[in-house]
N, C-alpha and C positions, 0 to 999 in steps of 0.2 A: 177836775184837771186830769186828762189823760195823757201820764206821766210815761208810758211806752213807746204813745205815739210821738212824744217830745225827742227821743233820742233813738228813734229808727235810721235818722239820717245822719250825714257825717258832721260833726260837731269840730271845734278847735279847742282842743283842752290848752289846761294851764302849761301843759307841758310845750304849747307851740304844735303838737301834729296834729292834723286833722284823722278824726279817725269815727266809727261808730262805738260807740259804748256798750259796754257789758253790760247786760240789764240786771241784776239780783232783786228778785222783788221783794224778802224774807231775810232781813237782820236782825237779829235781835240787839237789844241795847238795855242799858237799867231802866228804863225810859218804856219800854213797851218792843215793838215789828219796824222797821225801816224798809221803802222801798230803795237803793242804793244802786250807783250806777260807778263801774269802772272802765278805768282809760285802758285801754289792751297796750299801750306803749310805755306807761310810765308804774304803771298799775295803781295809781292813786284812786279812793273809794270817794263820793261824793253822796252825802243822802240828799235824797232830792226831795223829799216829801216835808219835812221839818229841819231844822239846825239843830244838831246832835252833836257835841263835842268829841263823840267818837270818830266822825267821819270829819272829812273837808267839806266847808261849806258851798253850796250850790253858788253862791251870790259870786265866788272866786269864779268860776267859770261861767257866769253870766258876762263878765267881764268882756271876753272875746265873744259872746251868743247873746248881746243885748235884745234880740227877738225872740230868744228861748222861751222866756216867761214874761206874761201880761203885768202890770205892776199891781193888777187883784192877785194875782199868783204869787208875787214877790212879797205881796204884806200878808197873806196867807201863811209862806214858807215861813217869816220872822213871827210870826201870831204865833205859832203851835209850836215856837222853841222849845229844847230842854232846858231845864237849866243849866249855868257853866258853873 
């Protein structure tokens, strides 16, 4: 999954704005590296790579982007959860 090229373009966050997203390719978490993607408007963190209870789940902003991810990508994202 080339998760850069997913959020090159202008997205509709949770927040309502359309906006392009902050890429952070490098978070750490208990958990291991997160690639993570922020809203410049609301500045909410999203990992995009796994669900991580540190971050907001990507699946919340799929919500408005139901093209974002293939649903191989979406069972992918919930496969390689952290734990809560």
């Amino acid at each position: 999954m080339d998760l850069n090229g997913k959020f090159q373009n202008k997205l509709r966050c949770i927040c309502n704005e359309n906006i392009v997203f902050e890429i952070i390719e490098d978070i750490e978490c208990d958990w291991g590296s997160h690639f993570v993607v922020q809203c410049s408007k609301c500045e909410e963190l999203f990992s995009a790579d796994c669900e991580c209870p540190a971050f907001s789940n990507i699946l919340s902003l799929l919500e408005n982007n139901p093209l974002l991810y293939s649903d191989t990508e979406k069972s992918e994202y919930l496969t390689n959860s952290h734990p809560k």
